[in-house]
C-alpha positions in Angstrom: -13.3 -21.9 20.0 -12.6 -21.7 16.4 -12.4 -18.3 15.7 -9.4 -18.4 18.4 -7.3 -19.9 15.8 -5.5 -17.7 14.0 -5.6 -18.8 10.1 -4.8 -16.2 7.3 -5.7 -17.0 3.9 -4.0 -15.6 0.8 -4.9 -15.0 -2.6 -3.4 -13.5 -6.3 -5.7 -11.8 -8.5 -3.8 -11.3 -12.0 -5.2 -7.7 -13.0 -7.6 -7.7 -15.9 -9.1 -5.3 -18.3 -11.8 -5.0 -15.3 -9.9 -5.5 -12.6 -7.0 -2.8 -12.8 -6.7 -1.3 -9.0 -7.4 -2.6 -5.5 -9.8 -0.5 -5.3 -11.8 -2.2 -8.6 -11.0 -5.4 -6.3 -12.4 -4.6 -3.3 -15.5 -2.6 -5.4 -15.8 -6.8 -6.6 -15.7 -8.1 -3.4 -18.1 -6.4 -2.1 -20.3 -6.6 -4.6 -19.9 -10.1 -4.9 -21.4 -10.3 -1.1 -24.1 -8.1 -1.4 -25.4 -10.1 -4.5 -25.7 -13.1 -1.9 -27.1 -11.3 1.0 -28.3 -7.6 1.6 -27.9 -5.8 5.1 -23.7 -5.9 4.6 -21.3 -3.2 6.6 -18.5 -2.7 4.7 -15.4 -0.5 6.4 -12.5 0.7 4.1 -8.8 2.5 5.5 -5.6 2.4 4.5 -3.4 1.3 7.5 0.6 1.6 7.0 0.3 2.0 3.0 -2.4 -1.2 3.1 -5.5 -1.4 1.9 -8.0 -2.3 4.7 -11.4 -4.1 4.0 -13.6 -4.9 7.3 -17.1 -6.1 6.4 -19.7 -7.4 8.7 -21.8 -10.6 7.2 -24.5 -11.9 8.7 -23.6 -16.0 7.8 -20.4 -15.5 9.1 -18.8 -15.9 12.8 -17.0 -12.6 13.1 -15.9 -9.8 11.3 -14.0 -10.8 7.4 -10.7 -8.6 7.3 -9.0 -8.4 4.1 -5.9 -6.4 3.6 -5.0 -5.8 -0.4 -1.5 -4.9 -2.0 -1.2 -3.8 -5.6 2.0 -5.1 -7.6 2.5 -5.0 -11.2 0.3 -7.8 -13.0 -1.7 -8.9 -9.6 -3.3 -8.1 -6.6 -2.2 -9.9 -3.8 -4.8 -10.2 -0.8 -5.1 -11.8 2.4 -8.5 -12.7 4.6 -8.5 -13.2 8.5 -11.7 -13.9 9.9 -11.7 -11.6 13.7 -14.1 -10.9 16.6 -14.2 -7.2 17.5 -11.8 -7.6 20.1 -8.8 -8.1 18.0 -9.6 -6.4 14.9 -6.7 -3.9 15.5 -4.1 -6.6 16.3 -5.1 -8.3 13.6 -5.5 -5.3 10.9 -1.6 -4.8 11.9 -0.8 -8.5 11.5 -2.5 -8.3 7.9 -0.2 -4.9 7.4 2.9 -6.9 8.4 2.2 -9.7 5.8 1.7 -7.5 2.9 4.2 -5.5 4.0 6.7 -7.7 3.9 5.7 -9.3 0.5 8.0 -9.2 -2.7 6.9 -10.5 -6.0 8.4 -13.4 -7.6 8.1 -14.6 -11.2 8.6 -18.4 -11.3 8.9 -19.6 -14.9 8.9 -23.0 -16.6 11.5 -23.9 -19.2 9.7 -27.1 -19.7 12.3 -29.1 -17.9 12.3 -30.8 -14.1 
């Protein structure tokens, strides 16, 4: 069974003149959805100081968790894909993750 394996996938957005809050992020996401498809449930919370997304979409083979945390210059986000059973095991794994995350700023000098 696919969904059985556990894969998080994460994502920066760098914050733009439209996209200034997690919350204009999310409001994006979601609209980006419902522009494919209609009949979409959407579930926000904030679990542990983490912005919780749970939508329901029809194409896909369980329920689309996204948790969200805000830094500076980006948003960084993380998507598990989770059958009803573990949606709160998994809401606190997402919670752990972003929890956990620090921001780093790589740069390059232009040398190897």
């Amino acid at each position: 069974n696919e969904i059985g394996k556990l894969e998080i996938a994460y994502e920066f957005y760098k914050k733009d003149d439209n996209i200034k809050t997690v919350q204009d992020l999310i409001k994006l996401h979601n609209q980006e959805h419902l522009a494919a498809q209609q009949n979409l449930r959407f579930e926000t919370k904030v679990v542990c100081g983490i912005n919780i997304r749970i939508a329901e979409i029809k194409n896909y083979p369980s329920k689309e968790i996204i948790g969200y945390k805000d830094f500076k210059n980006f948003i960084l986000f993380c998507v598990l894909y989770c059958p009803d059973l573990y949606i709160e095991r998994d809401t606190r794994k997402i919670c752990y993750i972003l929890k956990s995350a620090i921001p780093v700023e790589i740069r390059n000098n232009g040398t190897h």
